[in-house]
MARLOKE-725216 format. One line per 10 residues: number of its first residue (from 1); their letters; for each residue x, y, z of C-alpha. Coordinates in steps of 0.05 Angstrom, whole numbers, plus 5000, padded with zeros to 4 digits. Layout:
! MARLOKE-725216
NUM = A = X Y Z | ...
This chain:
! MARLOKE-725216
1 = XXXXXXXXXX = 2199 6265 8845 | 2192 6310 8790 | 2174 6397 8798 | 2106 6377 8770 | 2101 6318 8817 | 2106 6351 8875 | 2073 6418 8861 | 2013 6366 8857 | 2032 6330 8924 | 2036 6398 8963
11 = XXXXXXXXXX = 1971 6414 8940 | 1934 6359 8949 | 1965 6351 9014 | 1951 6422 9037 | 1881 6414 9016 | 1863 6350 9031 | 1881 6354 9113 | 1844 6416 9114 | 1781 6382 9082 | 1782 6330 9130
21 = XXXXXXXXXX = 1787 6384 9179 | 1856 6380 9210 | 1879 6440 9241 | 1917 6490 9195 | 1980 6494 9241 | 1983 6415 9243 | 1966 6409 9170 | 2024 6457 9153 | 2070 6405 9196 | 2044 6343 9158
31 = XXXXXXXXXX = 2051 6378 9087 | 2120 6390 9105 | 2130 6325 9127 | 2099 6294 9072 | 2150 6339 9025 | 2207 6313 9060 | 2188 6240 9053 | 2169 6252 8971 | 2249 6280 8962 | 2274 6228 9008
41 = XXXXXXXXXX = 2308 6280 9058 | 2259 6268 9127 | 2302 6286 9185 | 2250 6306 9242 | 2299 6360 9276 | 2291 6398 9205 | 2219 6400 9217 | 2227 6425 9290 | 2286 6477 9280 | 2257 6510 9223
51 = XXXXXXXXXX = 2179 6517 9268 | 2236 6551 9324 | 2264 6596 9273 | 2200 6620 9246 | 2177 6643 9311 | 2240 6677 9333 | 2231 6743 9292 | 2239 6807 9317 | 2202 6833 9270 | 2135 6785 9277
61 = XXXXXXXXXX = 2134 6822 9350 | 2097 6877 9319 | 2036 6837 9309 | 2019 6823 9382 | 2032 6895 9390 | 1979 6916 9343 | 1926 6863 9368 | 1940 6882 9436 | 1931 6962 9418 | 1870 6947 9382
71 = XXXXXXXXXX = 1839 6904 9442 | 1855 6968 9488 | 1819 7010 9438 | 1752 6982 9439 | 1751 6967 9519 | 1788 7043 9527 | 1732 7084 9489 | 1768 7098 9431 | 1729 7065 9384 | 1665 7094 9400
81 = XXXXXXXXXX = 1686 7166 9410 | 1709 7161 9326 | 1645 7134 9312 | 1608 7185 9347 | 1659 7239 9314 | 1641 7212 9242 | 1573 7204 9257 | 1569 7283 9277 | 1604 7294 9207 | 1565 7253 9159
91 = XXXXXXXXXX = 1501 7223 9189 | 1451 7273 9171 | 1456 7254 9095 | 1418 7199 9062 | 1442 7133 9081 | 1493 7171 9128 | 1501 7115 9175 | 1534 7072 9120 | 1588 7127 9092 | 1599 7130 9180
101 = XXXXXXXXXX = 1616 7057 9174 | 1666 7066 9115 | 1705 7124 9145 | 1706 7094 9212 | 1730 7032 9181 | 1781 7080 9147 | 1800 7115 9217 | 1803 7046 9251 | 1852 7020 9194 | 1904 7059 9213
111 = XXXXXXXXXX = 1901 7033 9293 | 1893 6966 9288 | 1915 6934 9222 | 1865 6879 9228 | 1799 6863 9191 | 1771 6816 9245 | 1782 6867 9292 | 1748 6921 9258 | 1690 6880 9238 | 1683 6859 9303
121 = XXXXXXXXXX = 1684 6929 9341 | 1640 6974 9289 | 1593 6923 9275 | 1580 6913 9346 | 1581 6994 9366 | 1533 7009 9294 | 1491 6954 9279 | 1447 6964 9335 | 1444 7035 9313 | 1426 7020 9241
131 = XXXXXXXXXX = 1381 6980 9251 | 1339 7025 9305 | 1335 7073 9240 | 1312 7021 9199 | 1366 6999 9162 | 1367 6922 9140 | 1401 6889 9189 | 1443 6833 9129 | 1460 6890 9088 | 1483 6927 9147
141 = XXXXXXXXXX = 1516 6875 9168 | 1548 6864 9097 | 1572 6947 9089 | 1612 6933 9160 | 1652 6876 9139 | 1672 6902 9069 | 1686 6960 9095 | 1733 6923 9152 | 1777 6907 9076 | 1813 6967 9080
151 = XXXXXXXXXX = 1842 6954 9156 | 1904 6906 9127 | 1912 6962 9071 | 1920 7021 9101 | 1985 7020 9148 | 1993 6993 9208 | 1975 6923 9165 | 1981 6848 9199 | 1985 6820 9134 | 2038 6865 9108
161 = XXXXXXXXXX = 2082 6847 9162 | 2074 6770 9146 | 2081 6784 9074 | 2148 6826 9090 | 2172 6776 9134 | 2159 6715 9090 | 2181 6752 9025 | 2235 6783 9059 | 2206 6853 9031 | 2215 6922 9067
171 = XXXXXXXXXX = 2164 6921 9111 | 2154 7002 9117 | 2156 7018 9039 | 2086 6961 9037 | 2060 7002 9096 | 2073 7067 9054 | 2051 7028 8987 | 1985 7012 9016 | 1950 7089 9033 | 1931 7109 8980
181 = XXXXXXXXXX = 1898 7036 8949 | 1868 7034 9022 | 1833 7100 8998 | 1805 7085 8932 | 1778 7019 8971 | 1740 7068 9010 | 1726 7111 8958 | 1698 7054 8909 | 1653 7030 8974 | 1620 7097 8978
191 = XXXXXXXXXX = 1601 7114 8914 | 1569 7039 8910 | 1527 7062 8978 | 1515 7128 8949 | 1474 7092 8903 | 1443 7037 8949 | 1431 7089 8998 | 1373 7126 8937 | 1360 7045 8920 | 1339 7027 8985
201 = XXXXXXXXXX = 1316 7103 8999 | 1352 7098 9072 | 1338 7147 9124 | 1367 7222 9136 | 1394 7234 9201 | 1393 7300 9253 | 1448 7347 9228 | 1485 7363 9284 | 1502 7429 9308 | 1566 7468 9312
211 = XXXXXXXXXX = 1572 7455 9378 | 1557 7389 9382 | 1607 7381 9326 | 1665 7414 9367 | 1645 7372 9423 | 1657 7310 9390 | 1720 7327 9355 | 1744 7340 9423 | 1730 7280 9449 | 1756 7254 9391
221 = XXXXXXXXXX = 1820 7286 9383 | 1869 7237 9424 | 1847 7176 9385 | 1852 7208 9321 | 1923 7221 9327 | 1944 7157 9332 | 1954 7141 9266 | 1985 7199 9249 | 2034 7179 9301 | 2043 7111 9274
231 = XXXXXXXXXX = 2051 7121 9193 | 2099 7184 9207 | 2138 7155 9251 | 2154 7096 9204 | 2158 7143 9140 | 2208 7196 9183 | 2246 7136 9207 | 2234 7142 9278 | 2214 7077 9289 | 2210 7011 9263
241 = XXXXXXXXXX = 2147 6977 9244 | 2161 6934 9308 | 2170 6986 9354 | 2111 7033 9323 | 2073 6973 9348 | 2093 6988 9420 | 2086 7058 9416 | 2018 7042 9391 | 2003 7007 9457 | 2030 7059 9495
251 = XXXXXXXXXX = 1991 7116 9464 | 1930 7069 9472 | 1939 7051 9536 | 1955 7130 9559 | 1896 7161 9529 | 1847 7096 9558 | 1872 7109 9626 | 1890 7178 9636 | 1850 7218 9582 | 1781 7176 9578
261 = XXXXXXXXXX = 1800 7133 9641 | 1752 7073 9621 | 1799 7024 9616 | 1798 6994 9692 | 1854 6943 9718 | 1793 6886 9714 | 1791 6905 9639 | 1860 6902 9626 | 1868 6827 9648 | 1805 6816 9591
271 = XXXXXXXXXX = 1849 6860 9548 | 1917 6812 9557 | 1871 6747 9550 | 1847 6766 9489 | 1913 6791 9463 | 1944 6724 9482 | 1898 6680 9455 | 1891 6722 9381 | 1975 6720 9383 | 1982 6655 9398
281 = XXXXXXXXXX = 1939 6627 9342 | 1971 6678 9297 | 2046 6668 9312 | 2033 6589 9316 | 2000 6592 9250 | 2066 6632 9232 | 2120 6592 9258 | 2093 6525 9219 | 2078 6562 9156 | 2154 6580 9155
291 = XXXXXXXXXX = 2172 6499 9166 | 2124 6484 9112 | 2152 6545 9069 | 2226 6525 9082 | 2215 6453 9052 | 2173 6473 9002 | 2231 6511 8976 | 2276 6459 8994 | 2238 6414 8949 | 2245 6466 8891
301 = XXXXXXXXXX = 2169 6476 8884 | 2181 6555 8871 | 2224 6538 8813 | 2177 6477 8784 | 2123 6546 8790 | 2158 6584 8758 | 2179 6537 8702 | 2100 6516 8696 | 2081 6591 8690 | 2152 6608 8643
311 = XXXXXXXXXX = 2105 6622 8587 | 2080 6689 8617 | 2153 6706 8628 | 2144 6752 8577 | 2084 6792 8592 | 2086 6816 8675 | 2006 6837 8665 | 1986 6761 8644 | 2024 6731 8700 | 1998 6775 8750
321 = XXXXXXXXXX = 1929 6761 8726 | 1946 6690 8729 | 1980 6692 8805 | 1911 6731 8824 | 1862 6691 8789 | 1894 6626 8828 | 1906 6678 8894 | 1818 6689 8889 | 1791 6613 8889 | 1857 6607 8947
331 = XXXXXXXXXX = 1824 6657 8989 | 1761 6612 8992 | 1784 6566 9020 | 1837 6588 9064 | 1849 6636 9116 | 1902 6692 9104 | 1948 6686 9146 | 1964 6615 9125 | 1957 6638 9055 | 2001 6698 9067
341 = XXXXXXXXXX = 2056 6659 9098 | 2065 6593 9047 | 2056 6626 8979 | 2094 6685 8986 | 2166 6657 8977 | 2140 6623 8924 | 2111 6676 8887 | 2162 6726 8911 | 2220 6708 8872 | 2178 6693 8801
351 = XXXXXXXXXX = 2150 6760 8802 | 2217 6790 8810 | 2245 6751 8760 | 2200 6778 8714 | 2222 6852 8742 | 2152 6866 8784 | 2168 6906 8844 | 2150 6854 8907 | 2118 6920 8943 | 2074 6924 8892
361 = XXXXXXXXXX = 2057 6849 8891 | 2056 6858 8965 | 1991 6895 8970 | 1962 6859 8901 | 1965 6796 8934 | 1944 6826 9003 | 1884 6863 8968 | 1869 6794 8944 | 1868 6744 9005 | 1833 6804 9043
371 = XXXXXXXXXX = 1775 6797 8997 | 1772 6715 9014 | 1758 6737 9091 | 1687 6749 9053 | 1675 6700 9008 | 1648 6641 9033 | 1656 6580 9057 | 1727 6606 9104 | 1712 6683 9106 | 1728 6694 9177
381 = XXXXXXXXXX = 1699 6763 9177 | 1640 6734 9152 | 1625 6689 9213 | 1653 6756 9250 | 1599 6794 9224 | 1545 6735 9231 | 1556 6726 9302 | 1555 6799 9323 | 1497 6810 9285 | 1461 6744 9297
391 = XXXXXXXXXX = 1437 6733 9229 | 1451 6669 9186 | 1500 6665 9142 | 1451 6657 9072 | 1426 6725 9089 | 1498 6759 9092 | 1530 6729 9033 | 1464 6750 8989 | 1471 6825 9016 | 1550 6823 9002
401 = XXXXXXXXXX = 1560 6809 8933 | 1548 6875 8910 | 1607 6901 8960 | 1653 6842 8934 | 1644 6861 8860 | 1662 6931 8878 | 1723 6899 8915 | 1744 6860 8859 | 1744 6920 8815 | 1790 6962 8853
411 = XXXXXXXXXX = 1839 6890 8856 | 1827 6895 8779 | 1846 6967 8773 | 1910 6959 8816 | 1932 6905 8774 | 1917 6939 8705 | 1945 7010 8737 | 2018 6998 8769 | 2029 7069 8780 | 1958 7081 8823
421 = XXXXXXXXXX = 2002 7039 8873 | 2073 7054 8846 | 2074 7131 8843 | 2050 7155 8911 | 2101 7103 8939 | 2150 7152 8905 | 2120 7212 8941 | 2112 7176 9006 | 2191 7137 9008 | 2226 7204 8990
């Protein structure tokens, strides 16, 4: 079959077992076996070798690290101790609950690395709280899982480490590359609440006293080390991403037990359950998506890509527009981590070609398929942030546009801007 040929088999394949509801991991099997057929090369031991080698990575370790340090953190106390710290800061102004949510969100993003995660432990510590002030519960709802965005951007990041290990990209120089966009996603989110917060004329908090502010920091002070722990000890070399991971379970698991010691051995077999099930869907997802990402390559679908987009060759800005544009309507309808893991070596190479640095295009794309986890119909935070909040999903979506325009703007900015991402990976990388 011909580049064109197939780029239009893999596509309708990929699409049309997930529309009929298959399973993603299965679909990723059958899409590779379909491949296989279409260039007359099906061997089923390919199939099965390459699922074995996409599992056995040292590297992919790291991300059942993370999930597991993050599961420790919201049964250990850490999570609400920095939402009570924020709160002490911030929650006296106008609409202060909200700007608690995005630096929490902020804090939490460099702990866990995960959007679901982050969704699910604010929303379910401030909700409640927001809406005994008198806060709308949707739009509530909607400010906690934009704000969850900036958890795969700021280091430690899930998604960078899939994107890293399927574009074969330094993993540490994306977790450096992604601070300071993380920020300005932050940033962007408040000043839109500033104004929604004299919109909606939200309430004004208790200013809390000195004391009370010292008292909290205190409590505080253990869990907000962490990620000062983590992103220095990757930027001074200390560790690896991979073993930050562990030390990140560690520290978690040390300042649950013996600092805060509420983190019981009955909570620590919830804590392991959890881990395992989140890991396993994660790594199985992982291991097929390299199967399906090894014949797709075999079948020379990157190159028919990059010979169908050759005409933007010569301008970088129109072909990233065009990758992102495609990478937006993608994140609709399909989860990240799938999305991560398949069009990554495809895209990869073309944007080198074309002399884009891949950490760059690391956290455009990442920026990008992190937005889809709110946009309906597959925004998995969304149905996070629906079932915490027990509110139908109609009511969230028409509270979040706002958030995801803001969103999209700060994508469009990094795009237009290079250097915003670029520079400070200079400063940090040095």
């Amino acid at each position: 079959m011909e580049g064109l040929s197939l780029i239009f088999l893999f596509l309708a394949a990929l699409f049309g077992f997930l529309a009929i509801g298959v399973p993603i991991a299965h679909t990723l099997v059958l899409v590779a076996v379909a491949l296989l057929v279409a260039i007359d090369n099906f061997e089923p031991q390919f199939i099965a070798q390459s699922v074995v080698f996409g599992a056995n990575s040292f590297t992919l370790l790291a991300i059942p690290f993370f999930i597991l340090a993050g599961e420790i953190m919201s049964y250990g106390g850490i999570s609400k101790r920095i939402v009570h710290f924020v709160a002490t800061l911030v929650g006296h102004v106008r609409g202060g609950l909200g700007y608690v949510v995005i630096i929490a969100s902020t804090i939490f993003a460099g702990l866990s690395g995960s959007a679901v995660a982050d969704a699910a432990a604010l929303g379910a510590i401030l909700i409640p709280m927001m809406v005994q002030m008198g806060y709308d519960r949707a739009l509530s709802t909607a400010l906690i899982c934009a704000s969850a965005m900036i958890a795969p951007i700021i280091p430690p990041s899930i998604p960078f480490i899939l994107y890293g290990v399927a574009g074969q990209v330094s993993i540490g120089r994306l977790f450096m590359a992604g601070i300071v966009p993380g920020l300005i996603l932050a940033a962007a989110l408040m000043f839109l609440w500033y104004f929604m917060s004299r919109k909606y004329n939200f309430p004004v908090g208790k200013k809390a006293t000195r004391a009370e502010l010292w008292l909290a920091l205190k409590n505080a002070i253990f869990a907000l080390f962490m990620p000062i722990i983590i992103v220095g000890g990757i930027r001074f070399g200390i560790f690896t991403p991979t073993e930050a991971g562990c030390v990140a379970v560690m520290y978690a698991l040390f300042i649950s037990v013996v600092i805060y010691k509420e983190l019981s051995f009955k909570d620590v077999a919830h804590v392991l359950v959890a881990t395992a099930k989140t890991t396993g869907m994660v790594l199985l997802v992982a291991a097929t998506a390299t199967s399906a990402a090894w014949v797709v390559t075999t079948a020379g679908i990157p190159q028919a890509i990059a010979d169908a987009l050759s005409g933007f060759a010569s301008s970088p800005l129109a072909l990233v527009l065009v990758i992102n544009v495609f990478l937006v309507f993608l994140g609709m309808v399909m989860d990240l981590v799938p999305a991560m893991l398949i069009f990554t070596p495809i895209f990869v190479p073309l944007v080198k070609s074309v002399g884009i640095d891949p950490v760059y295009f690391g956290v455009i794309m990442t920026l990008n398929l992190v937005i889809g986890l709110i946009t309906p119909p597959v925004g998995t935070v969304l149905y996070v942030g629906c079932g915490v909040a027990n509110i139908k999903l109609g009511e969230l979506v028409k509270k979040l546009w706002p958030l995801v325009l803001v969103e999209l703007a700060v994508l469009l900015l990094l795009i237009v801007f290079p250097a915003i991402t670029l520079v400070p990976l200079g400063w940090f990388t040095k």
